[in-house]
N, C-alpha and C positions, 0 to 999 in steps of 0.2 A: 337392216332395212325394216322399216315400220310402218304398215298402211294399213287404211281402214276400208273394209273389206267395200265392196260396190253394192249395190242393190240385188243383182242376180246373186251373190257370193250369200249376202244376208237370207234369200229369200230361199235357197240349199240351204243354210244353217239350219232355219227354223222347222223346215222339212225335216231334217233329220233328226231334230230335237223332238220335234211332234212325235217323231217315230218312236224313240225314246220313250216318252213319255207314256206312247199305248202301249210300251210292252213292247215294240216288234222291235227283236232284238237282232233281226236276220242278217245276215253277212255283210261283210262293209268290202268289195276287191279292193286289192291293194292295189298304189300304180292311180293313175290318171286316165280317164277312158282316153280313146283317140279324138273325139270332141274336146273334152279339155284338153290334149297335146296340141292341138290343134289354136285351142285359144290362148294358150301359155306362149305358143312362137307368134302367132300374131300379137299378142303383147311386145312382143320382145322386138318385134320388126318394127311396130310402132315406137319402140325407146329407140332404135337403130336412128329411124326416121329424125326425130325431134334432137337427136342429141349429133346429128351430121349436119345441120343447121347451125351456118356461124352465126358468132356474135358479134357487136360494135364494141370494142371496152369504151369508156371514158372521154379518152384523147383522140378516138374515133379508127385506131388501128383494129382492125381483126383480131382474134384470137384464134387461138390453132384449134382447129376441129377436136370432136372428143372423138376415144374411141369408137369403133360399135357394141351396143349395150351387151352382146354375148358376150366380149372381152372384158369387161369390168362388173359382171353381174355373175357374182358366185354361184358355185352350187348348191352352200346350202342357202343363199337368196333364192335359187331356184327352188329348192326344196321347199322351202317356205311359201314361195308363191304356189306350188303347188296345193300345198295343204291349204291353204287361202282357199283356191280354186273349188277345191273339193268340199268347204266345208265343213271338216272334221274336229275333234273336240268338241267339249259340251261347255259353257261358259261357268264360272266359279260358284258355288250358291252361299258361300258365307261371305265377309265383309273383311276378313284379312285372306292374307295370303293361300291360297292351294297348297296341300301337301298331298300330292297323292290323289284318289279317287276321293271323291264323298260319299260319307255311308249312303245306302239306299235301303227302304224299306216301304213295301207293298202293302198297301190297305183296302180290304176288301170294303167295298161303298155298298148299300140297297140302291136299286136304280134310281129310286126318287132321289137319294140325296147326290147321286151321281151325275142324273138330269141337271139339277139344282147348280149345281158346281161348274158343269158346263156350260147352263147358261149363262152363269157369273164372270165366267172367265171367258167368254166370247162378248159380252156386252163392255168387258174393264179392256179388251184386250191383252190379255194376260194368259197366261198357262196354267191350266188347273194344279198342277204341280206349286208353283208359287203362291196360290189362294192358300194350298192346303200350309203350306212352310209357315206363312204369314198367321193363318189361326191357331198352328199349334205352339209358336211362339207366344200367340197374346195368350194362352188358354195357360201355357207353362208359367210365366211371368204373373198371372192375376194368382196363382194357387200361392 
C-alpha cells in the first residue's frame, strides 16, 4: 500500500526534519502517541465506512459488500500507516537510490554567514542544509 502522506503527516515531517537539521537530536518514543492511536482507528473506521457502501456493477446488479478494512488491511499496512502518521525518516539526499544512512558532517558557520544562509533559505523556501549540499557541489564541480 502506497500513499502520499496528507498535509498534517508533511507538516510533522518537516518538523522533525527542522529538528534534525538544528542538531536537536533528542529522543524519538517508540510506538504511536494515543492521539495518533486514536487517528489511525479513525482512519480505519472511515475505510470500514466507505468500503460497507455497495455498489451498482454494470448490468445494474449489486455487488457483495467488501470486508471491513480491519480484515483486509494488514499489519504491516498498519505498520506503515503508522510510520506515515508519525512522520519518521528523513527523505534521500542524493539522486539514486539510499543505501543506508547518508554521511553527515557538521560545519561550523560565523553568525554573519549563518544569518546569511538562513535568510536564503527562508526566502527560497528551502532548508539550509540543501543551500549548503547545492554550493558545495557547484564549488566541487568548478575546481
Amino acid at each position: 500500500m502506497t500513499t502520499q502522506p496528507n498535509p498534517d503527516e508533511e507538516a510533522r515531517y518537516a518538523a522533525f526534519a527542522a529538528r534534525m537539521d538544528d542538531g536537536d537530536f533528542g529522543p524519538v518514543l517508540p510506538g504511536p502517541t494515543p492521539q495518533e492511536q486514536a487517528q489511525l482507528d479513525g482512519m480505519l473506521t472511515d475505510m470500514d465506512r466507505q468500503l460497507d457502501v455497495r455498489d451498482v456493477d454494470e448490468i445494474g446488479a449489486p455487488t457483495p459488500p467488501m470486508p471491513p478494512a480491519h480484515e483486509i488491511v494488514s499489519e504491516a499496512e498498519v505498520d506503515e500507516l503508522i510510520e506515515i502518521a508519525r512522520g519518521l525518516g528523513r527523505p534521500s539526499v542524493g539522486s539514486t537510490r539510499p543505501r543506508g544512512e547518508s554521511p553527515k558532517l557538521q560545519v561550523r558557520l560565523p553568525h554573519e554567514l549563518d544569518e546569511q544562509l538562513r535568510r536564503r533559505a527562508a526566502a527560497e523556501h528551502r532548508r539550509p542544509s540543501e543551500i549548503m549540499r547545492d554550493a558545495l557541489a557547484q564549488y566541487l564541480r568548478a575546481s
